[in-house]
Structures are given as C-alpha cells and as structure tokens.
C-alpha positions in Angstrom: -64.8 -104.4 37.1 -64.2 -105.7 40.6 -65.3 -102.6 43.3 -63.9 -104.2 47.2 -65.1 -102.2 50.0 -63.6 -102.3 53.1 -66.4 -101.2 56.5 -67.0 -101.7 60.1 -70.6 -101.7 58.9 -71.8 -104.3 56.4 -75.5 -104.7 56.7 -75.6 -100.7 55.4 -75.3 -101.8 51.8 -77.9 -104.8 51.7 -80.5 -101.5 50.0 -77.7 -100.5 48.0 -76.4 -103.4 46.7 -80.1 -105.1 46.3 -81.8 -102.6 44.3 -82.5 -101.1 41.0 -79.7 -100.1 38.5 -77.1 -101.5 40.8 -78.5 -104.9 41.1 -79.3 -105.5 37.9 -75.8 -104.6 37.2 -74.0 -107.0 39.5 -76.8 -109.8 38.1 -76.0 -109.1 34.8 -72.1 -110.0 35.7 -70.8 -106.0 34.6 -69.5 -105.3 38.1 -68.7 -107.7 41.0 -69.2 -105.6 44.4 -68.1 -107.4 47.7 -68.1 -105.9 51.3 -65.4 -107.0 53.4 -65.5 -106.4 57.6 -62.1 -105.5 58.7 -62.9 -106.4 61.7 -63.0 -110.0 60.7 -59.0 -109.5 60.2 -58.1 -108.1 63.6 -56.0 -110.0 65.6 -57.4 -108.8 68.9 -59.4 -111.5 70.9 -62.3 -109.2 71.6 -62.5 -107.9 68.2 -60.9 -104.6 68.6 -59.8 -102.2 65.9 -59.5 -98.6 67.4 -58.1 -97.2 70.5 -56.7 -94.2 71.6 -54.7 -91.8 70.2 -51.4 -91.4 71.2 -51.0 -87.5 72.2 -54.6 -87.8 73.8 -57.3 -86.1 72.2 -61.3 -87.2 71.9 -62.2 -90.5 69.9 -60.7 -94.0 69.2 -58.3 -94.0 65.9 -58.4 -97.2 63.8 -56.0 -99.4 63.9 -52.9 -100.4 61.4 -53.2 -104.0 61.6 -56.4 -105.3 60.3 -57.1 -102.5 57.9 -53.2 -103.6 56.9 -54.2 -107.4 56.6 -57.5 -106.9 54.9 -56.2 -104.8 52.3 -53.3 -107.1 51.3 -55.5 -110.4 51.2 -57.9 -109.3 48.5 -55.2 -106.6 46.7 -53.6 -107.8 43.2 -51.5 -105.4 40.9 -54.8 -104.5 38.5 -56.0 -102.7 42.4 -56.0 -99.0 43.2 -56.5 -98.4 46.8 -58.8 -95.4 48.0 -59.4 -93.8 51.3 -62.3 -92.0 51.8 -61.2 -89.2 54.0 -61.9 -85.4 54.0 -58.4 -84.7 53.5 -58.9 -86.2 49.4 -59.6 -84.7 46.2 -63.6 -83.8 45.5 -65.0 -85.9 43.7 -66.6 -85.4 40.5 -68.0 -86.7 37.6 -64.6 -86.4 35.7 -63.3 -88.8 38.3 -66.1 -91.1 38.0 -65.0 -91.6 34.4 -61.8 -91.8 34.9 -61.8 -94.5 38.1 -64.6 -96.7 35.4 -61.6 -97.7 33.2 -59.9 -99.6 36.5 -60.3 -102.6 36.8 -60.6 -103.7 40.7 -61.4 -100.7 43.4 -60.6 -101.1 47.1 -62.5 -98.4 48.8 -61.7 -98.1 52.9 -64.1 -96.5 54.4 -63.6 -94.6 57.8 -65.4 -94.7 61.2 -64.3 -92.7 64.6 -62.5 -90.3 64.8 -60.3 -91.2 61.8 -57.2 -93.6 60.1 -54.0 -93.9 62.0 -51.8 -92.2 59.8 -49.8 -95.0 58.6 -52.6 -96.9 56.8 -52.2 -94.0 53.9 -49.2 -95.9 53.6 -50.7 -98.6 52.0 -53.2 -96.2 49.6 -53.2 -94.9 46.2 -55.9 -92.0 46.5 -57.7 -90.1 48.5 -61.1 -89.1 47.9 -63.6 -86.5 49.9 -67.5 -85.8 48.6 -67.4 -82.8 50.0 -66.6 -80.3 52.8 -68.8 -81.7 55.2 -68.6 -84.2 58.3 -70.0 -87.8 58.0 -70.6 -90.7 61.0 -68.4 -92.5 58.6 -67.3 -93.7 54.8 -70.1 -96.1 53.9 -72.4 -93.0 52.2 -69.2 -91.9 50.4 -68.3 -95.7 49.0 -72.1 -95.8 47.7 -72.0 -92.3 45.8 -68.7 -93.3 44.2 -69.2 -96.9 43.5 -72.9 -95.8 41.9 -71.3 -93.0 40.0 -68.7 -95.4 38.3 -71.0 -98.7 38.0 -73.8 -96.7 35.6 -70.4 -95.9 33.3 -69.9 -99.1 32.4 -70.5 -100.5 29.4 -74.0 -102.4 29.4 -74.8 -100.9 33.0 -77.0 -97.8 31.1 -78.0 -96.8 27.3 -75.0 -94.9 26.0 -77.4 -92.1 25.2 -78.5 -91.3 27.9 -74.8 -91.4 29.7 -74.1 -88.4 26.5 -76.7 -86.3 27.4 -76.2 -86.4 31.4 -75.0 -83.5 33.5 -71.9 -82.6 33.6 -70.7 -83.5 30.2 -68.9 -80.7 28.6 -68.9 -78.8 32.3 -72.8 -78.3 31.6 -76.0 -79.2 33.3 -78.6 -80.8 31.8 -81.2 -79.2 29.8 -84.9 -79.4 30.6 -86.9 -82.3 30.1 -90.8 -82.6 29.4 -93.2 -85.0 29.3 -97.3 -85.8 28.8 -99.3 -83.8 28.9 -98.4 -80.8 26.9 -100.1 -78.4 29.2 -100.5 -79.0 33.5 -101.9 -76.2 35.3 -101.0 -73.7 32.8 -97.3 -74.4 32.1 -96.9 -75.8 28.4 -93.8 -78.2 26.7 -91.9 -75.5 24.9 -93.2 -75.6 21.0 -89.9 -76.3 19.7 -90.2 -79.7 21.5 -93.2 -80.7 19.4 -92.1 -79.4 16.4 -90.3 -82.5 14.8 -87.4 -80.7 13.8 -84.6 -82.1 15.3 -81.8 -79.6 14.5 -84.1 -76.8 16.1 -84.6 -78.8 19.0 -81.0 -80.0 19.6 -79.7 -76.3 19.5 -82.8 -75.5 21.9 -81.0 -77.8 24.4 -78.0 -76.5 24.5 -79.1 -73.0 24.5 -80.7 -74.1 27.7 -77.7 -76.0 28.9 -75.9 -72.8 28.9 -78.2 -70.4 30.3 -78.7 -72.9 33.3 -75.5 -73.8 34.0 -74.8 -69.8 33.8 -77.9 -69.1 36.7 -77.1 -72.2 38.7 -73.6 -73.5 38.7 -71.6 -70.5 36.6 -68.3 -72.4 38.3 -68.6 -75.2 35.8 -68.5 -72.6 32.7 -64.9 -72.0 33.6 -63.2 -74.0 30.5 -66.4 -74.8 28.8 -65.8 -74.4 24.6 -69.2 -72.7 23.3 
C-alpha cells in the first residue's frame, strides 16, 4: 500500500513516521508513506495558497490550484482521494478495514479556515474523527493512516488484530499480567486455570458486560 498525504505542515510527521510500529512497517517495505507540501505546487510567486473568501467572513480559504495540481501529479487510477473535513463520515474501525484493502491513499489535510469548495471536486471521500474542531488535518491523517497501516498483512501478529476492540462491535476484554496479586487485587482464577475453553468463554462474558457499561451503542447489531 502506497498512503500520499497532502499538508501545509511537513515536519509534524518526522515522530510519526520515525517511530515504533509505523517505522518498522515502512522499513520492512509493507506500506510506503510520503508527505507532499502543496505549497511546493502553487503557482504564486510568494508562495501563497489561501486568501479570502469571497462573501467575506473571518479566515483565509485554500486555494484550488495547488491542492488541484498536487493531487493530479502523484494520482493513478488504483488512488482514492480523501478530505479530511468535519463535514465526512466518522471514522471507525470498520472503515479502517475496509480503506486497508486500497491500494494507494491520498489524504488532504486541511488548515484555515477550510477547502474552497471546488477541491471536493476532485475527492472520493470524506472523512471526520469526530465532532470536534482541530488547528488542522495532520492529527486526523496520523489516526487514519495508523489505524489502516497495523492491518496490513505483516505490519502486526494476526492474533492479536482478532482479538482487538471493536471486532464483532465489542470491546476488549480484560488483560492481566505478573504478579498474580498487587495491592490486593488478584488475576481472576479462571485465568490460571489452564483450561482454555473456560477461559475463552470468560472473555467474552467480559467483552459483553463491558461493552454493555461502557459503550452499550456498539451492542446495537452485535450476534450473541
């Protein structure tokens, strides 16, 4: 997979794309992320890419023409072209999986006080994290592009991707480790009993009686 992100801000991904899971990833040739600077494709001598809105109104909108030109120098017809704006779909983890079986991601990420509205034009998708207000799309292209790299094959043990939250519209059950007892709270006995039927139903007892105290919105659906 090929993931293409397009941001005013490149220097905000050197953690992101240098570190842990992600890295070792991209080293291990899984997933090839680049970072492109729109504003390298701007045609405006001073490097402009916003300005006013027509209309009036507070901010600077970004501009058509090197979003435009970015986005059709490094697209190819295996690309799907997201916008990361609050008007999108929520994102979840059925999304994740679903956007993991693509094989090149151009994700435009936002700054100011928005797109000019013709750039959706030129997108397939539109994607929102949540209903909140961010400084701009660069947070949003790391939770997505992290949330679809660790699906792909090699990335993490396929185990461990089964028994994550969210599978079946479910949490994850409770996990223990050494020692057995700390300040009074003990591993459940079931966990050290060896019997791995016992223990496999005691998960997803707990699965259910979490997700019903925490998240009940994800039981809607759910197959017991």
């Amino acid at each position: 997979m090929k993931i293409d992100i397009l941001s005013l801000f490149p220097n905000m991904f050197d953690g992101f794309l240098n570190e842990s899971i992600i890295k070792r990833a991209i080293d291990k040739g899984l997933v090839e992320v680049n970072i492109y600077n729109f504003r390298d494709y701007t045609n405006d001598a001073h490097g402009k890419v916003d300005d006013t809105p027509y209309g009036g109104g507070a901010g600077m909108v970004l501009c058509c023409q090197p979003i435009f030109d970015c986005i059709e120098s490094i697209r190819t017809p295996d690309s799907l072209v997201i916008m990361l704006t609050p008007e999108g779909e929520v994102f979840n983890q059925k999304m994740a999986v679903e956007l993991s079986s693509q094989k090149h991601l151009i994700l435009l990420c936002g700054h100011y006080e928005g797109f000019d509205e013709r750039i959706k034009s030129i997108c397939d998708k539109f994607i929102s994290i949540g209903d909140f207000i961010l400084t701009g799309g660069e947070l949003p292209s790391m939770i997505i592009s992290d949330a679809i790299i660790r699906l792909l094959p090699g990335v993490i043990d396929k185990e461990s991707l089964e028994n994550e939250s969210f599978n079946n519209n479910l949490l994850d059950y409770p996990t223990y480790t050494k020692p057995r007892e700390y300040k009074g709270m003990k591993v459940p006995d079931v966990l050290l009993s060896g019997d791995h039927e016992k223990i496999k139903e005691y998960r997803i007892q707990e699965q259910i009686k979490k997700t019903n105290l925490l998240r009940s919105d994800l039981r809607e659906g759910h197959d017991e």
